[in-house]
Every structure is written in structure tokens, then in C-alpha cells.
C-alpha positions in Angstrom: 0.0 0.0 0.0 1.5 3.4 -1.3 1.9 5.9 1.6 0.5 9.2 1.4 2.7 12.0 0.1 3.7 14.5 2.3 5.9 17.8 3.0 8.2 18.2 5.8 7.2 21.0 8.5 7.8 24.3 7.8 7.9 23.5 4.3 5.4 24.3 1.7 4.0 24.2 -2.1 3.0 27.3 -3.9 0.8 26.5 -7.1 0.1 29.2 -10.1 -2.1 31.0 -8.4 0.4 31.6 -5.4 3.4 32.1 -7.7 1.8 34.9 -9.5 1.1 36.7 -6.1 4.8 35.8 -5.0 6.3 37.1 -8.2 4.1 40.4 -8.2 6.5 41.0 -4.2 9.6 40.2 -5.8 8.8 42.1 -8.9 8.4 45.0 -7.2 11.0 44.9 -4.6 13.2 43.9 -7.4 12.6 46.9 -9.1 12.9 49.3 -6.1 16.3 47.8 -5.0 17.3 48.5 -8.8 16.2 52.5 -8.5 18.5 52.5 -6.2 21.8 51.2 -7.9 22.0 47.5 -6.3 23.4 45.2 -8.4 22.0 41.3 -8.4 24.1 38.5 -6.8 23.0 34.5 -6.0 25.4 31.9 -3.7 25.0 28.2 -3.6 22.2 26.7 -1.5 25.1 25.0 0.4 28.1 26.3 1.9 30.4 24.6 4.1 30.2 24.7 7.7 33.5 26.7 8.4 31.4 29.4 6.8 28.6 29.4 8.5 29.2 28.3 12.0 29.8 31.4 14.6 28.4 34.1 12.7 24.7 33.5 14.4 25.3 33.1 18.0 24.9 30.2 19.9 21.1 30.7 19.3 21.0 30.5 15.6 23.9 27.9 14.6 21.6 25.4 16.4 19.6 25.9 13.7 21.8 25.3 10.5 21.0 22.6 8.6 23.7 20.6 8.0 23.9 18.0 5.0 25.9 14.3 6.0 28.7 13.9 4.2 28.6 12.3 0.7 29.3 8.3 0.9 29.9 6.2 4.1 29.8 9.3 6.3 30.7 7.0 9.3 33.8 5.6 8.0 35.8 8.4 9.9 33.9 8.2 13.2 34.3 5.8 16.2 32.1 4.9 19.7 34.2 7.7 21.1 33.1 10.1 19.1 29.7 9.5 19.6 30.6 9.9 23.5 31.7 13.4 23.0 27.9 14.7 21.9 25.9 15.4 19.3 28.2 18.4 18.8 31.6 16.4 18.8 30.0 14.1 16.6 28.2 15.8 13.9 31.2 17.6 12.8 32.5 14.4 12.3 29.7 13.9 9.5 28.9 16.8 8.4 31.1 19.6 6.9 28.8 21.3 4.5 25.0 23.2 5.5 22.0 25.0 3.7 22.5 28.8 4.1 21.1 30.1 7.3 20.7 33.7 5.4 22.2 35.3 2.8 24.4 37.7 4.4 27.2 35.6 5.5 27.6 33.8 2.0 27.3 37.3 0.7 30.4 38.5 3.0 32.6 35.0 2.0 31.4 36.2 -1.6 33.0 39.3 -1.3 36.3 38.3 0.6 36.3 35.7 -2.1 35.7 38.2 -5.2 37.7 41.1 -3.6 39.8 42.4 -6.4 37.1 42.0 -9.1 34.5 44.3 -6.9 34.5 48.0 -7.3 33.9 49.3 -3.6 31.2 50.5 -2.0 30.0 47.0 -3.8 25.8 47.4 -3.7 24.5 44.0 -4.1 20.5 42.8 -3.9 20.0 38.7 -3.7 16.6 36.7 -3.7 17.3 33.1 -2.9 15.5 30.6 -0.4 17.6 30.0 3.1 16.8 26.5 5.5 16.5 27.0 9.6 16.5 24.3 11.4 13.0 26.2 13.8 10.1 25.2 15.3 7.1 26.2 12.5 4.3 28.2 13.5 1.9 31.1 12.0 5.0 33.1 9.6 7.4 30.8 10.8 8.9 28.8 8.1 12.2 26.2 7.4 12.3 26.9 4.0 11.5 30.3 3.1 12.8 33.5 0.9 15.0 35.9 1.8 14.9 39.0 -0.2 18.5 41.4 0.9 20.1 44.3 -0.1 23.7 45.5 1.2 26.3 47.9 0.7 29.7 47.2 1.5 32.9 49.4 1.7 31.8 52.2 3.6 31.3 53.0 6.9 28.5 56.1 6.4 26.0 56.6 8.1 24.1 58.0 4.7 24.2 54.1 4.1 22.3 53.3 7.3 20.0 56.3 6.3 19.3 55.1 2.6 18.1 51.5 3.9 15.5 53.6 6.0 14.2 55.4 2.6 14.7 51.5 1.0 12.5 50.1 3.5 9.5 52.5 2.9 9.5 52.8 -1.0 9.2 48.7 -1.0 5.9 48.8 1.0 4.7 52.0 -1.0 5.4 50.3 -4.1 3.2 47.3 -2.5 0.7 49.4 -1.4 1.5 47.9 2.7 0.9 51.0 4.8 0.5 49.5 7.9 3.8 48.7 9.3 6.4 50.2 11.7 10.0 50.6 11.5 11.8 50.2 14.2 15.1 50.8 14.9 18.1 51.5 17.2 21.7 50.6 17.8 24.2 48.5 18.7 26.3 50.9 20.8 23.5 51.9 22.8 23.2 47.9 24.1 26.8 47.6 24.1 26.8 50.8 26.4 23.8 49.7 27.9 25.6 46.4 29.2 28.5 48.8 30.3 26.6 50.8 32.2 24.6 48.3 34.4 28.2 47.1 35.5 28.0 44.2 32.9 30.9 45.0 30.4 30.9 42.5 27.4 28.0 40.5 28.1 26.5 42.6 25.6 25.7 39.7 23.7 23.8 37.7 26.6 21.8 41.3 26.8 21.1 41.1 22.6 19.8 37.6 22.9 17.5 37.9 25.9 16.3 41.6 25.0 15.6 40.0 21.6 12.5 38.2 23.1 10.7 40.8 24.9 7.9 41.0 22.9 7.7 37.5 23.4 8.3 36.4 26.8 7.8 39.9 28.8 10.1 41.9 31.0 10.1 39.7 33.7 11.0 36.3 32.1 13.9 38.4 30.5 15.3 39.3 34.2 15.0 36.0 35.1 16.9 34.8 31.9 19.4 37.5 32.3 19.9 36.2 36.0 20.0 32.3 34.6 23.1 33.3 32.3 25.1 34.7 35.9 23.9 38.6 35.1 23.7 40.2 39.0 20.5 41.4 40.5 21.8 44.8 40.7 22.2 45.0 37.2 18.7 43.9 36.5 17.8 46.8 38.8 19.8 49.6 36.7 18.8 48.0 33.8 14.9 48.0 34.7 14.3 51.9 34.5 16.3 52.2 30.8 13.3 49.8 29.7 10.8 51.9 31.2 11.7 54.9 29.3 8.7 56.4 26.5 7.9 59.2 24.7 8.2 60.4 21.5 12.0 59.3 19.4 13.6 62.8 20.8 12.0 62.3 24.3 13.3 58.8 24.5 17.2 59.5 22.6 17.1 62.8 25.5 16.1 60.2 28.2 18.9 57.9 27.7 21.6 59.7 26.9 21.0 60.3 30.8 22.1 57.1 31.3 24.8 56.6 29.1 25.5 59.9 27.5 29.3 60.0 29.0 30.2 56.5 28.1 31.8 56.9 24.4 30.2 53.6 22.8 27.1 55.5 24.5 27.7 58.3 22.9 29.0 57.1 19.6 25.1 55.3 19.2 23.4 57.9 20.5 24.6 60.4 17.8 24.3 57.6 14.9 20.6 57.4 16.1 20.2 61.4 16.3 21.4 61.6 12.5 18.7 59.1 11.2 16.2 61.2 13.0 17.9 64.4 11.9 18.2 63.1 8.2 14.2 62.2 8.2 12.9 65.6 9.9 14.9 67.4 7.1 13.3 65.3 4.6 10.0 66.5 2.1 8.2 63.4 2.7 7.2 62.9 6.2 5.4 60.3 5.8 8.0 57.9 7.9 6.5 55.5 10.1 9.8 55.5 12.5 10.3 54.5 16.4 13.5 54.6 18.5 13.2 51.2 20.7 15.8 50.9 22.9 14.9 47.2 23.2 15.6 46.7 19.9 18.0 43.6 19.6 18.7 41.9 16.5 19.4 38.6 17.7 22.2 37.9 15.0 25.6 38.3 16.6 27.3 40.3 13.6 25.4 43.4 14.1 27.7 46.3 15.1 26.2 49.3 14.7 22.3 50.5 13.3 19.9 48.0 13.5 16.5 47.6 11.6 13.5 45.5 12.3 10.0 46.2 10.5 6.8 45.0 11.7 3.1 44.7 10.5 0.8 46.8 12.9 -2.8 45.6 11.9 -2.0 41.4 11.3 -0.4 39.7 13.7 2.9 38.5 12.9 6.7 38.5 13.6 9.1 40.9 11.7 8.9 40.9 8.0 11.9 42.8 7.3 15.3 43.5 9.7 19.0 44.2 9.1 21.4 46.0 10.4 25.5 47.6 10.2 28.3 45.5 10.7 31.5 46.6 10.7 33.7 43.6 10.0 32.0 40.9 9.3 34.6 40.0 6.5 37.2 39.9 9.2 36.2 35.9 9.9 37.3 35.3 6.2 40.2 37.3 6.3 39.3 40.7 5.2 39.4 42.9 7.8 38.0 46.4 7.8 35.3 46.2 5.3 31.7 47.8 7.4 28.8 47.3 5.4 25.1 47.4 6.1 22.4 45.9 4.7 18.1 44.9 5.4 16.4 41.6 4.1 12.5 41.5 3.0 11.1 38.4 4.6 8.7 37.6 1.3 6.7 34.8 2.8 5.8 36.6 5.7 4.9 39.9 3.2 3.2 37.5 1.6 1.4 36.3 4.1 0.6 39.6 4.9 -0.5 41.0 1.8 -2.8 38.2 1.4 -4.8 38.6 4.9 -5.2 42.4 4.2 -6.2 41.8 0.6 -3.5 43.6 -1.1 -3.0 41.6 -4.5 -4.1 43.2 -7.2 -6.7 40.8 -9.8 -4.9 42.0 -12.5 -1.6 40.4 -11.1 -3.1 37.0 -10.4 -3.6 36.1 -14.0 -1.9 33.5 -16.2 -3.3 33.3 -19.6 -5.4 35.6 -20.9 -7.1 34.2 -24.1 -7.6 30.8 -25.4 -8.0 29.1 -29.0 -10.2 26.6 -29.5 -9.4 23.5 -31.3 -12.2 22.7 -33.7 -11.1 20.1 -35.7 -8.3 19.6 -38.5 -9.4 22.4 -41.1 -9.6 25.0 -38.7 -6.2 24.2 -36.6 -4.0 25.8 -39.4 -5.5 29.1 -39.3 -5.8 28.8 -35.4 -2.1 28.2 -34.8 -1.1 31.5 -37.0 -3.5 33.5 -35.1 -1.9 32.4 -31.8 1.2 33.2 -32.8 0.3 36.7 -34.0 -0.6 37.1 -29.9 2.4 35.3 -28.7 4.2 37.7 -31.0 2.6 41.0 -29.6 3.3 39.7 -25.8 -0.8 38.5 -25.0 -0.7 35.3 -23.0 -2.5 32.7 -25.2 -2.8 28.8 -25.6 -4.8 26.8 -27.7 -6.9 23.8 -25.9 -4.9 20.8 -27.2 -7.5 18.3 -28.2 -10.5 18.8 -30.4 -13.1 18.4 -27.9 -17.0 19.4 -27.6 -17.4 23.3 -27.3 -18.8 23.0 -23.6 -15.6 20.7 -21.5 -13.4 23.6 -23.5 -15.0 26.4 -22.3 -15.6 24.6 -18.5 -11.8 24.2 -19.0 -11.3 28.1 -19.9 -14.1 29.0 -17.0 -12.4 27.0 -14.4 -8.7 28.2 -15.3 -10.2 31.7 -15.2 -9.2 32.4 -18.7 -10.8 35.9 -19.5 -11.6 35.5 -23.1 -11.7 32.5 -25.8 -11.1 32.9 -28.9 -13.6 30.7 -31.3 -12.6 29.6 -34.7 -15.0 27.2 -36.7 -15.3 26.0 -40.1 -16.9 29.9 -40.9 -14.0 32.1 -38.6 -11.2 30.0 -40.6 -13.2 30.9 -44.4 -13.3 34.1 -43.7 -10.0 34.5 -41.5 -11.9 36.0 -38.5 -12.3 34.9 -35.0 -15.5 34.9 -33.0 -14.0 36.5 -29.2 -15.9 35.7 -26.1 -15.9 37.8 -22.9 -16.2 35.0 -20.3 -17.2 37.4 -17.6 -20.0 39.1 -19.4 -20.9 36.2 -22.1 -20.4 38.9 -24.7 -19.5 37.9 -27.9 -18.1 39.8 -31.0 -16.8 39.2 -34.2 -13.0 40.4 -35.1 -10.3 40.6 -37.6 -6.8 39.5 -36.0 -5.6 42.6 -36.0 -8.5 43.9 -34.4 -8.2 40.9 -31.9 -4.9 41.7 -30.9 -6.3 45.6 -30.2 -9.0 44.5 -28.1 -6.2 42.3 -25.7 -3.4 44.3 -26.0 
């Protein structure tokens, strides 16, 4: 007995209907990142372990999926090994893993390509990445990562063009209702200084990352699990309290860590954002200071990005950040970049809930031929490939068939017009076009035929 096919978790198909939607996102994104001078890049699916392992944190290389090694992957292993831990072992097996994102693979690309890139290198790349997560609602193991980076520079206007970036991609979908947040690294860094915790900045990224989640208190009582001391959950507390508007809360802080120079470094990077947007014509700009604001990826050094929907609920559908030597791992040191990445399933996702996909974009072919029978499929063939030729989106039904399971065929495909040619249409080298949403029916010469559907 045949099983039942299946997918894997977090895994899933898209059909026509869902393509055309998810091609309309990257269409459009595509296009914005190309206004604005990025240049398009892919990497392999797989890349090998070295590159990918402690870039993430401890957090996120948990969740790289990594690929046995080809042929008797065992042959190199014994039962002490195995002792050692999962950990021990699987390196043992594996060397190779599916791309966790595209950033990394994009900073090996350009260590590897160094002296064929023209610096700042600005670079856009739409590829699926694999994590290793627990699915839920707009969390997937296989999704699409949509980024956009440049690299070479250590400007702030950088930082400031991914904020203009992030908003023209949502205009262009028509998605109003989100919020950008953002913030920066510094500030945690100086943040962790400051509550008498000096580098465990990266315990405070990780556990500050899952506020929203988990609350405030479940993050002191994490922050106390990984050794932090109960008086620096107490000076950290009244940081998180702070509100306002962005200038009330960037005024607020710099109370707090105003004369520490990481403190004060981030607080001016965050003042010229703001700066930078006030001075601008459009002030449309849906843009918050959080101070919370993590970024769980360890690489980040500098501004930090995360964009949320604020009528659907669901996690972040865009983040990224600065990092200022991400490079240096492969041997390049020096080279600060920063870059944002468009989460398109969750956009999709999105999209589709607030009914933002245009009919018009959800369309595949646009007129069919019918196949009456041997005399007439001559003169059908050359009339569809007069509409091929003029860019219309045309097929002819493949089999002659009775008139009615061809048009039930066109009906159910949502074919908007078909294009009839009998024994009389072929004579008199006409065709006989039927509106299938209004039943109308007129009589046309092909060129007037490809007028009507041009």
C-alpha cells in the first residue's frame, strides 16, 4: 500500500495561483532595489560549515542545517566520538550546510571576489535560506529571503538610505500599515557597560531580543540564569521603562549613558537618522526609537533595523542591520557594510490577509484558442502566434473536444476571453472572441483581436 505523500514541516507548495502573487513581491521589490543602484548577486544553496558556524550566535547555529557527508559518512567516526555529543559528533559527519541567510555567503562572496569588486560593492539577492526552527503562524524552514547590502563604507548616509529603502518597497506594495523600528548597537553595548555588565553585551542582545515574546520579567529572570547580578537587573529595569516620543526617549537615555563613548558614539548615529528624516519632504515615515531593539544575529555592530506589520499579527517581516567587520572571519578585515532583508513569505502572508493583491496580477493566460477540428487548426495556430508575438498570453486547448468541457476548461482556469474559430472564422479568417465574464460575444479581424487584448 502506497503511503500518502507529504511535506516536511515548515515546508510548503505554492501552485500558479500563489506564484503569481509571490512574483508580483519580488517584482516589485526587485525593481525598487534596482532604483537604487543594487546590483544582483546569487550563492549556492550550500556552503560549508566553516562558513557558516559562529556568525549566528549560539542561538542560531543550532539551527543550520547541515547535510551528511557524501558516501559512508561513518567511516571516519568511532564509539568515542559519539561519546563526545551530538556536537563532537556531527562535525564528524557533516562539513557542508543550507544557508542560514544570505548575508554571510554574501560576506565570504565578497572576501572571495575582492579584487574584481568595485567598492562600495551594492549588491540585492533573492534566494531561499533553511532554519533548522520550530514552524508556526509566519514561521517557516524553507523560506525566501529578499536582501540588499552595501559594503565598503562605513557612512551613516548608508544606514539612512536602507531607512528610505524600506519605505519605497511597501509603498510600491501598497502595505501602509507597518512600523519601522530601529536603534543601535552601541547603545546595548553601552547599555551592558553601564549596568556594571561589560561585554555580556551579547547575553543582553539575545535575551532583550524576546521581549515581545516572553515579557520583561521572564527576560530578568533569563538575564539572571546566564550569571547577570540582581543589581544589574535593577539599573537595567528603568532604561526599559523609558517612552515618549523618538527625541524624548534618545534625551532620556543619553542620561544614562551619555558619558560612556560607545554611548555616545550610538546615540549620535541614532540622532542623524532622525535628523536626516525631519529634514526630509516626505514625512510620511513610520519610525520609532526602541531601545529594546535587539537583533538577535551576533554580527550586528552598529544601526539595527526590524520592521513590523501593525494591523495582522505576525513577527518581523523585514530587519538588518550595520556590521563593521563581518569579512574579518574570512580574512578581510575592515570592510563595514550594512544591509536589510525582506522576509517575502511573511509579506506574503501579509498581503494576502489584508487583501492587497491586485486581480490584475493574479492572471496567467489571458485568451484561449479553441481546437475545432483539423481544417480550422492551421488558421488557429497562426493566429496564436500573431498574440504570442505581440506579448498576450495565449494557448490553444490541445485536443479537439465538444465546445462546452473547452469552455468549462477556460471558466475553471479563469481564462478571460476564448477565442472561437469554426469551419466559418477560418473561411473568412476572422475569430469569433468571447468575454467570459459578461458572455459577450463579437466578431474580429486579427488585428483587431490583438487591439482588443493588447
Amino acid at each position: 500500500m502506497s503511503s500518502k505523500p507529504g511535506l516536511p514541516k515548515g515546508t510548503r507548495d505554492f501552485g500558479p495561483e500563489q506564484m503569481f502573487r509571490r512574483n508580483y513581491i519580488i517584482d516589485k521589490i526587485k525593481a525598487v532595489f534596482e532604483t537604487y543602484g543594487f546590483l544582483p548577486l546569487e550563492t549556492p544553496s550550500l556552503e560549508n560549515l566553516s562558513v557558516l558556524t559562529g556568525k549566528y550566535g549560539d542561538e542560531g547555529d543550532q539551527l543550520i542545517f547541515k547535510i551528511l557527508n557524501s558516501g559512508d559518512f561513518l567511516n571516519k567516526t568511532n564509539q568515542e566520538d559519539y561519546k563526545k555529543g551530538s556536537k563532537e559528533f556531527s562535525g564528524k559527519i557533516s562539513n557542508k550546510g543550507l544557508r542560514y541567510d544570505l548575508t554571510v555567503p554574501f560576506a565570504r562572496y565578497v572576501v572571495k571576489n575582492q579584487n574584481d569588486i568595485t567598492f562600495p560593492f551594492r549588491r540585492y539577492q533573492i534566494q531561499p535560506v533553511w532554519r533548522a526552527d520550530n514552524p508556526q503562524k509566519g514561521r517557516y524552514r524553507e523560506f525566501y529571503q529578499c536582501d540588499a547590502d552595501i559594503i565598503g563604507t562605513n557612512s551613516l548616509v548608508s544606514d539612512l538610505e536602507m531607512v528610505w529603502l524600506i519605505h519605497d518597497v511597501f509603498k510600491s506594495l501598497d502595505l501602509n500599515d507597518f512600523l519601522l523600528k530601529f536603534s543601535n548597537r552601541k547603545i546595548l553595548t553601552a547599555i551592558s557597560e553601564y549596568i556594571g555588565e561589560p561585554g555580556k553585551e551579547n547575553t543582553l542582545y539575545v535575551s532583550l531580543d524576546k521581549l515581545d515574546k516572553i515579557g520583561k520579567d521572564n527576560v530578568f529572570k533569563e538575564l539572571k540564569a546566564k550569571g547577570m547580578s540582581e543589581r544589574s537587573c535593577v539599573k537595567l529595569a528603568p532604561i526599559l521603562e523609558i517612552s515618549g516620543d523618538n527625541r524624548q526617549k534618545l534625551e532620556q537615555l543619553t542620561e544614562f549613558i551619555g558619558n560612556l563613548e560607545t554611548g555616545k558614539e550610538g546615540l549620535e548615529e541614532v540622532s542623524f537618522i532622525l535628523d536626516s528624516i525631519a529634514n526630509k519632504e516626505n514625512t510620511e515615515f513610520k519610525l520609532d526609537f526602541d531601545i529594546t531593539l535587539a537583533r538577535g544575529l551576533s554580527y550586528y555592530t552598529g544601526t539595527i533595523f526590524e520592521v513590523k506589520p501593525t494591523t495582522v499579527q505576525m513577527g518581523s517581516i523585514t530587519g538588518g542591520g550595520r556590521y563593521d567587520n563581518l569579512t574579518g572571519v574570512f580574512g578581510l578585515d575592515g570592510m563595514s557594510g550594512t544591509g536589510i532583508s525582506f522576509g517575502i513569505d511573511r509579506i506574503y502572508d501579509v498581503m494576502l490577509e489584508l487583501k492587497l493583491f491586485p486581480e490584475s496580477e493574479i492572471a496567467g493566460t489571458k485568451v484561449m484558442i479553441t481546437n475545432f477540428d483539423q481544417d480550422t487548426l492551421k488558421f488557429s495556430l497562426e493566429v496564436l502566434n500573431r498574440l504570442r508575438r505581440n506579448g498576450i498570453n495565449s494557448e490553444i486547448y490541445p485536443d479537439k473536444s465538444k465546445m462546452k468541457k473547452q469552455f468549462g476548461y477556460a471558466d475553471k482556469k479563469g481564462i478571460h476571453f476564448v477565442a472561437i474559430i469554426g469551419p466559418e472564422e477560418a473561411t473568412q479568417k476572422i475569430v469569433s472572441l468571447k468575454n467570459m465574464s459578461t458572455g459577450e460575444q463579437q466578431r474580429l479581424t486579427v488585428d483587431e483581436l490583438i487591439g482588443v487584448l493588447s
